[in-house]
Structure formats: structure tokens, C-alpha cells
Backbone as CSV, one residue per row, in Angstrom:
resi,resn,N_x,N_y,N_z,CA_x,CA_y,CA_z,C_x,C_y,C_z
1,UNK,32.760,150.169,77.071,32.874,150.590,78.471,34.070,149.891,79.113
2,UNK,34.555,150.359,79.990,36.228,150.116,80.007,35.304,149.323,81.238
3,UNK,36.552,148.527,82.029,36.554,147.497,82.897,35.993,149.074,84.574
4,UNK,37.240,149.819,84.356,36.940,150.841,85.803,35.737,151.438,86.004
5,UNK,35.210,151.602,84.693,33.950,152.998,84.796,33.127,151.733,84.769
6,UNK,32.624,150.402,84.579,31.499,149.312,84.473,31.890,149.291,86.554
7,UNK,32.827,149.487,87.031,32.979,148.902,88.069,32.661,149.991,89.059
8,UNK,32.885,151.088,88.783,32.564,152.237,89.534,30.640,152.161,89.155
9,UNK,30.777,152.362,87.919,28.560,152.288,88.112,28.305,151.278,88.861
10,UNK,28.459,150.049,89.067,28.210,149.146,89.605,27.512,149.189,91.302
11,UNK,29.430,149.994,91.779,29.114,150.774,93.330,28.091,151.494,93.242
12,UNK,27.742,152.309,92.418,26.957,153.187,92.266,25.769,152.807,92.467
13,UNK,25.114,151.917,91.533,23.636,150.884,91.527,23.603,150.812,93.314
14,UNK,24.447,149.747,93.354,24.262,149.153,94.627,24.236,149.725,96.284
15,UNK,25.146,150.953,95.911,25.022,151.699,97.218,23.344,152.605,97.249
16,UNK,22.642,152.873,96.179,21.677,153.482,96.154,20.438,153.375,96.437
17,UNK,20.264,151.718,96.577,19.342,150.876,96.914,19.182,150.577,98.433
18,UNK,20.614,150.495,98.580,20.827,150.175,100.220,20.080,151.286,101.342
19,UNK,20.623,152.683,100.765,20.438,153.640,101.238,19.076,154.471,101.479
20,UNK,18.099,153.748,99.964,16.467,153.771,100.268,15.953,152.897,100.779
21,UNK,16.720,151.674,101.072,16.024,150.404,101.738,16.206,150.581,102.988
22,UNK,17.241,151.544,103.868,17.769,151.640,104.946,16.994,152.436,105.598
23,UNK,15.627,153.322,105.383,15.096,154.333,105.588,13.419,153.442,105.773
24,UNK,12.921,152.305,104.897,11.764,151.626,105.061,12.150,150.539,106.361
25,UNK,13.515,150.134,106.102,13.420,148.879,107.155,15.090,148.752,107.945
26,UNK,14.978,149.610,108.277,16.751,149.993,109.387,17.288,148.870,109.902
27,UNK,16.207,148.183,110.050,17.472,146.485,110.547,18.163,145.623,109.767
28,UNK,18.054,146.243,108.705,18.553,145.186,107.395,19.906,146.661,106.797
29,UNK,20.156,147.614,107.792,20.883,148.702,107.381,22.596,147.705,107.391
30,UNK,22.671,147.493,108.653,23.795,147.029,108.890,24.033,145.690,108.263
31,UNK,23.032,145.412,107.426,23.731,143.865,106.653,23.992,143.867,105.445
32,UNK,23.152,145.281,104.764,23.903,145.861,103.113,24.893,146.423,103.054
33,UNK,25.535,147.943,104.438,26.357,148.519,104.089,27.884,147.653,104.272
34,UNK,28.009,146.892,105.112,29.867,146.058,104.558,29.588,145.546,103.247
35,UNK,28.477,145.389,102.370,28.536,144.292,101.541,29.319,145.239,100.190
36,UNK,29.234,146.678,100.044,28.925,147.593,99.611,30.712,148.503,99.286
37,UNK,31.021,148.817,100.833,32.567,149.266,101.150,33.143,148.045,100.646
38,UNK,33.509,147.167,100.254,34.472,146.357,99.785,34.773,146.475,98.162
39,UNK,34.002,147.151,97.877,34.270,147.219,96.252,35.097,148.683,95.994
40,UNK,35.319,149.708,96.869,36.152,150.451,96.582,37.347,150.703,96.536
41,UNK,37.982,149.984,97.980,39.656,149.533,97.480,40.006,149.483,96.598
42,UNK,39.623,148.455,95.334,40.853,148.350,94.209,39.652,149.464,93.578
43,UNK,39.226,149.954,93.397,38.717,150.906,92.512,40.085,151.949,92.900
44,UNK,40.193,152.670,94.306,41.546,153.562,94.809,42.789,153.154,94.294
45,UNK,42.982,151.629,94.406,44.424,151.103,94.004,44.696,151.293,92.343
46,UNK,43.200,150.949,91.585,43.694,150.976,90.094,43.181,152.455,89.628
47,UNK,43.116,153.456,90.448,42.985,154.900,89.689,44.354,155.594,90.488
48,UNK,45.064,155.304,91.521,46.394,155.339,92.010,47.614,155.618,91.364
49,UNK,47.986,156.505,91.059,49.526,155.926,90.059,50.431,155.954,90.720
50,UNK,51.151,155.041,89.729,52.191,154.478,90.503,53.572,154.965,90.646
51,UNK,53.915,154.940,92.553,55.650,155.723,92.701,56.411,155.599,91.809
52,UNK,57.151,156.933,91.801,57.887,156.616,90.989,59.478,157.056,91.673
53,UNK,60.159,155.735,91.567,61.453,155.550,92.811,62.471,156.476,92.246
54,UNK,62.796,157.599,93.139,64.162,158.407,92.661,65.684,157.562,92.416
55,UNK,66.338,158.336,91.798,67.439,157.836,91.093,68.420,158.558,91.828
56,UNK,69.839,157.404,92.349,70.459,158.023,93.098,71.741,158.061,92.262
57,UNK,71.934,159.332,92.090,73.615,159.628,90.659,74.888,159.865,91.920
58,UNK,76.068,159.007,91.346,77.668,159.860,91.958,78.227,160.659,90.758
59,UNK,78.763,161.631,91.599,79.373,161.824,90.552,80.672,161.772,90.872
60,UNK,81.678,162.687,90.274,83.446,162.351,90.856,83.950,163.838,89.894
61,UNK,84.998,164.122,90.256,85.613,165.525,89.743,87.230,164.239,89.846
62,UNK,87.398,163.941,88.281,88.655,163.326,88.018,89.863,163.986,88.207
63,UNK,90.050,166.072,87.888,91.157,166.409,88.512,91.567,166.541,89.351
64,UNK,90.557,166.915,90.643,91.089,165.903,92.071,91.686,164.440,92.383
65,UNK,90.941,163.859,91.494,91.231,162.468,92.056,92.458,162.506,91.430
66,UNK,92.967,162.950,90.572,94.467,162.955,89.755,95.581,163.375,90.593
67,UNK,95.046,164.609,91.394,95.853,165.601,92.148,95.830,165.011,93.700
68,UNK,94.961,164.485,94.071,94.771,164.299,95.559,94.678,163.021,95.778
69,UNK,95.004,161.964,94.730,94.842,160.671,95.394,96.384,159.976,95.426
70,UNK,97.333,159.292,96.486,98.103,158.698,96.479,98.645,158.274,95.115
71,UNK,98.216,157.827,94.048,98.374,157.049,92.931,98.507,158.383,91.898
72,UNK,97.686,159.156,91.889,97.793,160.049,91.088,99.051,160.887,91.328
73,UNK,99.109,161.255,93.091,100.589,162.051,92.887,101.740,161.079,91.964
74,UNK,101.945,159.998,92.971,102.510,159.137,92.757,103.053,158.986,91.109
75,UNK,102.165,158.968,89.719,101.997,159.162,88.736,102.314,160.502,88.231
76,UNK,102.262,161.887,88.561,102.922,162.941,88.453,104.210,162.945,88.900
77,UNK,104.683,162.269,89.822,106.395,162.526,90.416,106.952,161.652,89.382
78,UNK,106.306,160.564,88.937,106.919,159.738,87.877,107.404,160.314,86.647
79,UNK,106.290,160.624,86.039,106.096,161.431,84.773,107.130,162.535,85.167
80,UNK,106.934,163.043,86.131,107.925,164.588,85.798,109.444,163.973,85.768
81,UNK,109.733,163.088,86.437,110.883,162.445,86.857,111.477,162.302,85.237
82,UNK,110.844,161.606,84.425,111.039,161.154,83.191,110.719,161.959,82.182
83,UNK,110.443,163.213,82.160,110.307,164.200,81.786,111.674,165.022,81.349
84,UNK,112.209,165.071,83.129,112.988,165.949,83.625,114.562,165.040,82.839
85,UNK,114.716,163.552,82.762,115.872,162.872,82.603,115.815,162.876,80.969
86,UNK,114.460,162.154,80.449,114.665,163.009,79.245,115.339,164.359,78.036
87,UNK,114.641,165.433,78.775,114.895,166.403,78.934,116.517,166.897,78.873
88,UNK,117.470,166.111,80.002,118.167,166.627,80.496,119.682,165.636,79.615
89,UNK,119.424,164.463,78.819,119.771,164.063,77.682,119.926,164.457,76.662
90,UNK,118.877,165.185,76.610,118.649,166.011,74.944,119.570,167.310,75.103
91,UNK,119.559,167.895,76.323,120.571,168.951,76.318,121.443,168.728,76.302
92,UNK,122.373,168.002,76.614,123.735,167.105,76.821,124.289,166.983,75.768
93,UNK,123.609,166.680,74.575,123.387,165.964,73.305,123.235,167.183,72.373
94,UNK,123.049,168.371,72.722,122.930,169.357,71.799,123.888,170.453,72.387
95,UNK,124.702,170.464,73.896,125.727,170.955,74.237,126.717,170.400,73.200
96,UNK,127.102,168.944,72.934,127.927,168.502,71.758,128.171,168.867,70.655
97,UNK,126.404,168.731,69.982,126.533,169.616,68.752,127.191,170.822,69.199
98,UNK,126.527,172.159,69.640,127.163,173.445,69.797,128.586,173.357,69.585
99,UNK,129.154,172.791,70.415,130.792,172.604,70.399,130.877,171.874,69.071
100,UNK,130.712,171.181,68.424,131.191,170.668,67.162,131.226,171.908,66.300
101,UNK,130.288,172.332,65.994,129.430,173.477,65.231,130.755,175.080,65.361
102,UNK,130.591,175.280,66.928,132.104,176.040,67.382,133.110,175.908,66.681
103,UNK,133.847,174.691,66.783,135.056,174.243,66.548,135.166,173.970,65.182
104,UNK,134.173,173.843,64.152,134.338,173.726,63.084,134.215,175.317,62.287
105,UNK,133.821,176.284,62.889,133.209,177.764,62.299,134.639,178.270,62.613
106,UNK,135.711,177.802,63.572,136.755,178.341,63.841,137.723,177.902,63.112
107,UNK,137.918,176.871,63.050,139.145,176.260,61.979,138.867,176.122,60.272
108,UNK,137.198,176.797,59.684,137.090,176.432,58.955,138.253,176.759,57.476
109,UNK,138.218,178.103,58.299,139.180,178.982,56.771,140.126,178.265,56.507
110,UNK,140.842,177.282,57.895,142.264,176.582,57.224,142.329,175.479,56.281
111,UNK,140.756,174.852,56.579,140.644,173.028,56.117,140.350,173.355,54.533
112,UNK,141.103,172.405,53.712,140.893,172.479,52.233,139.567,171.881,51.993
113,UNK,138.837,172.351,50.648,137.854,172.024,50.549,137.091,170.326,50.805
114,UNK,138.087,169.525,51.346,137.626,167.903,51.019,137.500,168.188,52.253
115,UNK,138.177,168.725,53.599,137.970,168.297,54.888,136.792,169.321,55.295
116,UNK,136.459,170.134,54.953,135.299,171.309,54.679,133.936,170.406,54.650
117,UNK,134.064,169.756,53.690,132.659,168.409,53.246,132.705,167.406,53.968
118,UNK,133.720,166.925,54.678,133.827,165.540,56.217,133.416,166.708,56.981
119,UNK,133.935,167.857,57.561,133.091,168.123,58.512,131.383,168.604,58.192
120,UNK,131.323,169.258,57.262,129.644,169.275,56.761,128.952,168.114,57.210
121,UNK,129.808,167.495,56.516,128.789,166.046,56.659,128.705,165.291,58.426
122,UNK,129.683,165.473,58.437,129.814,165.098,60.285,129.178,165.518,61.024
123,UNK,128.985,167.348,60.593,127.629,167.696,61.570,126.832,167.716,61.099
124,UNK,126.154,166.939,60.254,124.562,167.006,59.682,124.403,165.887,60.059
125,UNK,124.999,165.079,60.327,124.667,163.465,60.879,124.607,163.710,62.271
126,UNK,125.145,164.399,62.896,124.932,164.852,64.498,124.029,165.428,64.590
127,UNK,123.732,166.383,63.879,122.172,167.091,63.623,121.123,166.124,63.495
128,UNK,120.826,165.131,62.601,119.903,164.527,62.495,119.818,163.046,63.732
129,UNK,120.694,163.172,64.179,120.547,162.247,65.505,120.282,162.880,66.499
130,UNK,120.049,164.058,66.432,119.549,165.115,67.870,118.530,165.180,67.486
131,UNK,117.651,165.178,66.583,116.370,166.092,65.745,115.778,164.150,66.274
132,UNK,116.483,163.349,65.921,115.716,161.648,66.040,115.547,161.557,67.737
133,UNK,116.611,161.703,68.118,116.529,162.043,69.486,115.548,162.670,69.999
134,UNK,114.975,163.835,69.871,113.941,164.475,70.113,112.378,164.037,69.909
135,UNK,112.952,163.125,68.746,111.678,162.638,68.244,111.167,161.473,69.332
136,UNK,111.955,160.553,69.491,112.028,159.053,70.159,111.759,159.704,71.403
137,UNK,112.562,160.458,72.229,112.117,160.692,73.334,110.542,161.590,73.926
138,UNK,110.500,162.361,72.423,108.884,162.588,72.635,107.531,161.920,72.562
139,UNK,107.895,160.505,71.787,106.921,159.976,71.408,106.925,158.631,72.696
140,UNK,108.035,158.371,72.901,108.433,157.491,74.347,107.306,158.380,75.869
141,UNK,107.853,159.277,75.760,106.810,160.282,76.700,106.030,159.589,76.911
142,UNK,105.244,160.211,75.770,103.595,160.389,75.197,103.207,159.114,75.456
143,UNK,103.732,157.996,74.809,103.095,156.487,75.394,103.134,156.137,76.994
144,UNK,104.428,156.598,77.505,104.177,156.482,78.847,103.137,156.847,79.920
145,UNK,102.891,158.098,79.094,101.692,158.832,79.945,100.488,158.960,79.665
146,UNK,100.124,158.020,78.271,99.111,157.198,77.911,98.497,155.892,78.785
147,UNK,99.417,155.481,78.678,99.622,153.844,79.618,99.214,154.462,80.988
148,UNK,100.141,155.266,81.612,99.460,155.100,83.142,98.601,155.839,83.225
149,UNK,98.262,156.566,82.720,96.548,157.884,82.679,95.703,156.849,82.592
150,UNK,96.041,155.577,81.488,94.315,154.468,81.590,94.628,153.956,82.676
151,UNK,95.490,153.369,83.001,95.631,152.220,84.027,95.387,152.814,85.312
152,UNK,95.229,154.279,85.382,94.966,155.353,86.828,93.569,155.268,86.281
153,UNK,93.141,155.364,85.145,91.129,155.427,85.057,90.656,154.503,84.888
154,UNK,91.460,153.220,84.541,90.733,151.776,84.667,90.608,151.511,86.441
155,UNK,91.774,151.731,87.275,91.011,151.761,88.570,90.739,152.650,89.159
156,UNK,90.074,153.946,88.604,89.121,154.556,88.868,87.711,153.978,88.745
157,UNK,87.667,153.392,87.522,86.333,152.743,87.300,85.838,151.802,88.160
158,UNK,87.035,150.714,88.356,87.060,149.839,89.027,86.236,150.203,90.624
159,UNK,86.937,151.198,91.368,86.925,151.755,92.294,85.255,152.179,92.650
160,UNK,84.736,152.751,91.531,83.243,153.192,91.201,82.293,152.471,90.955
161,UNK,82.659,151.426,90.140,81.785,150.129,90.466,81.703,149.508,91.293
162,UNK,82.557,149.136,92.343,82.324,148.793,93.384,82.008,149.750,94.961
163,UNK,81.953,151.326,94.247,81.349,151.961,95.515,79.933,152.179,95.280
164,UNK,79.673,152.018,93.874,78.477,152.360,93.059,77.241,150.908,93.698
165,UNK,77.398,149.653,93.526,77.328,148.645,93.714,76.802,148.601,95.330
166,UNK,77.857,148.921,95.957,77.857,149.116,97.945,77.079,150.031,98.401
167,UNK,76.731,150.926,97.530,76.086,151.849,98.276,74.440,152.636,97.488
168,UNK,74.286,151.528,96.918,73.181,151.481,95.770,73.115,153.036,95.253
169,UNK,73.973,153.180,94.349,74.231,154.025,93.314,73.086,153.662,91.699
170,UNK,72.730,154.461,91.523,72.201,154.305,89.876,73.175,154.014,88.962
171,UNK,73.878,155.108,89.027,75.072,155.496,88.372,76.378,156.588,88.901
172,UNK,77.390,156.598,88.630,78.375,157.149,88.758,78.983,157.393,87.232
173,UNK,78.943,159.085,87.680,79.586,159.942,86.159,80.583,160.748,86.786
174,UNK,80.906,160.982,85.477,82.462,162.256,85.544,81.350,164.080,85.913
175,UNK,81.916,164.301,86.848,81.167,165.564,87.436,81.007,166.839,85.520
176,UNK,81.964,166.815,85.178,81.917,167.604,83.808,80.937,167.065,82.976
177,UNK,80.595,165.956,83.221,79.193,164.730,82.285,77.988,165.671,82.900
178,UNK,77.426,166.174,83.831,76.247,166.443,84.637,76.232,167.653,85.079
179,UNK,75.077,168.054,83.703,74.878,169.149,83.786,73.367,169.314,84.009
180,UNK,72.688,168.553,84.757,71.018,168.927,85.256,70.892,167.733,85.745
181,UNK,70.323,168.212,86.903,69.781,166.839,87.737,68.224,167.358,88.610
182,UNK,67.294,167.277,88.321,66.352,167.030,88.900,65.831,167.388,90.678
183,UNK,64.975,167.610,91.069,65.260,167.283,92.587,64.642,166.171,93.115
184,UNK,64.039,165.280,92.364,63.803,163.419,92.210,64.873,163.044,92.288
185,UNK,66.469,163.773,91.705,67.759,163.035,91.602,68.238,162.769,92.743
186,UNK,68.984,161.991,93.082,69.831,162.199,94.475,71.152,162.063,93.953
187,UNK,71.463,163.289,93.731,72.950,163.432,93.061,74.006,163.724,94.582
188,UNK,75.190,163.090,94.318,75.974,163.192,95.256,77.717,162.979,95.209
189,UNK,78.685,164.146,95.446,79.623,163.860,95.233,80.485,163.168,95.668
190,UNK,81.224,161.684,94.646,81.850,160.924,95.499,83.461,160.681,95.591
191,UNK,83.687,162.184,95.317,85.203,162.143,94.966,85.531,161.738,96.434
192,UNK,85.692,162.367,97.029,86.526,161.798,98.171,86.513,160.452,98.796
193,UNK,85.180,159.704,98.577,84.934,158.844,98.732,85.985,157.527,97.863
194,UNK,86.010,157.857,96.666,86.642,157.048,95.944,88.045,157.105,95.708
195,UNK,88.657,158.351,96.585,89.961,158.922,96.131,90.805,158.150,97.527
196,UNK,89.780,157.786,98.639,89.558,156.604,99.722,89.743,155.474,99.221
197,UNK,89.176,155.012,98.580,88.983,153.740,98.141,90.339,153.581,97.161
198,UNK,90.571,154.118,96.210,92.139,154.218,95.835,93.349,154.091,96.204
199,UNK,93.333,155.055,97.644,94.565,154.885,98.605,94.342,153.683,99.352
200,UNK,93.310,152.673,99.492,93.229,152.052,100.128,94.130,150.431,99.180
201,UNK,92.882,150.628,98.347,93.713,149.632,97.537,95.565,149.389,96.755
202,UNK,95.638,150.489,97.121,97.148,150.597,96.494,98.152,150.346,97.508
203,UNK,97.421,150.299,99.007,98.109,150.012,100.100,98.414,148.539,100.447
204,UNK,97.110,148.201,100.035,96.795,146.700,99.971,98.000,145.746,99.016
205,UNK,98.423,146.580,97.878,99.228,145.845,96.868,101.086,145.312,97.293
């Protein structure tokens, strides 16, 4: 016999007695029944279950915060900037070739076969320093815009833990992460909130 159901018969016994004794001798009514109501409280409290506290989620939509936060433009004018100078090297650099390439398809018929093979060779070495060129400056890119994409989502995070923290958050996810939430959830979007908190801090620096 479990501890609840020994404790519930118990009430049981005792209220039953009261209630035929209360009917032979009524003045002794009012000195059994308080004795009686005190045993049901925790009987209510331990058959009760227990709240259960909702969970409050942020979430954030990162291509906004990319597009609309100070730091993020800021980080696109860069990138394109270095994109664009890149870019605009490599053409420069392959306007040269062209003209080498020209000037050698034109004079070739006159040059005897030895100066025929210096220029071959002259533009295949210009060739392969445009083709390296291309290479270095693509892979130069790519790290650049590695580097500041984390260092833009390390203080993103940053940013989220401490709005997450302030404003008793459960958690804070990437809006593309959350795909069902409950209506126990208290899901709530905190892009703008944090895209705030971004411009703020970068002002600060």
C-alpha cells in the first residue's frame, strides 16, 4: 500500500466516525471536524502535478543582420572593394598578355626559327603568371571573406549571449534552425534587437 492511498483511507476512517458521533451528541461536532480538514492539504499538494515553466526561444534571421546591420554593410563595401581591385589587376595583366600574343602572331613569319622559341617561351611564362595570378588572388579573396564572415558571427554570438542573458532567454537560434515551436514556447524574433546591439557596440570602438 503506497504511502497516498494508506493516507487517503485514513481521512476516510476518521471523517466517518465524526459524522455518526455528530448526530448522538452535537456538542462534541465542532471539536472533531478541524481535527479532520487538516489532513487534506498535502493529500491536494501530493496528487497536484507539477508546473511546468514555458521556455522562452530568440531567434535571429542572419541575412538581415548581414544586410542591415552597420558592420555587415560595412563588410560588403569592403569585400566588394577588394573584389573590384583585384579584379581590375587581373585585367591589366591579361590586356599585356593580349598585346604580347598580337605582336608576336604579327611578326611571326619574319623571326627565324630560334627567335620563334624565345618568343613561345616568353609567352608561356606570361601565361602562367596570369593563370598564378588568378590563382593567388582567388584564394587571397576567399580567406579574406572567411576571416571577416567569423569575426561578423563571433560578435553576433557575442551580441546574443548577452541579449539572451538580459532578457532571460532559454535560448537563441538561427531562425532557419526552428522549425516547430510549441504554444508553451515563447518564441520571439530578435533580429532587430541584436542588429541594435551591433551598431551599438561598433560605435563604442
Amino acid at each position: 500500500m503506497t504511502t497516498i492511498t494508506k493516507t487517503i483511507l485514513i481521512a476516510c476512517v476518521c471523517t466517518l466516525p465524526t459524522l455518526a458521533f455528530a448526530i448522538d451528541k452535537p456538542a462534541e461536532v465542532t471539536v472533531a471536524a478541524p481535527q479532520q480538514t487538516a489532513v487534506a492539504p498535502p493529500i491536494e499538494a501530493l496528487l497536484k502535478p507539477a508546473a511546468v515553466p514555458s521556455a522562452r526561444i530568440g531567434f535571429v534571421d542572419i541575412v538581415r543582420i548581414g544586410t542591415e546591420s552597420e558592420r555587415g554593410k560595412a563588410l560588403r563595401t569592403m569585400l566588394s572593394a577588394k573584389k573590384d581591385k583585384l579584379q581590375s589587376t587581373f585585367e591589366s595583366k591579361k590586356k599585356q598578355l593580349d598585346k604580347l600574343k598580337a605582336s608576336i602572331e604579327a611578326t611571326i613569319a619574319k623571326l627565324t626559327p630560334q627567335q620563334r622559341e624565345a618568343k613561345s617561351k616568353e609567352f608561356q611564362k606570361k601565361l602562367e603568371e596570369l593563370q598564378k595570378l588568378a590563382q593567388t588572388s582567388e584564394g587571397d579573396f576567399i580567406a579574406l571573406q572567411e576571416k571577416e564572415t567569423t569575426s561578423l558571427f563571433e560578435a553576433i554570438e557575442q551580441s546574443a549571449v548577452a541579449h539572451g542573458k538580459a532578457n532571460a532567454f532559454s535560448a537563441i537560434i538561427i531562425k532557419k534552425d526552428l522549425l516547430y515551436a510549441s504554444t508553451a514556447v515563447d518564441a520571439q524574433d530578435v533580429t532587430d534587437a541584436l542588429i541594435k546591439a551591433l551598431n551599438q557596440s561598433d560605435q563604442k570602438k
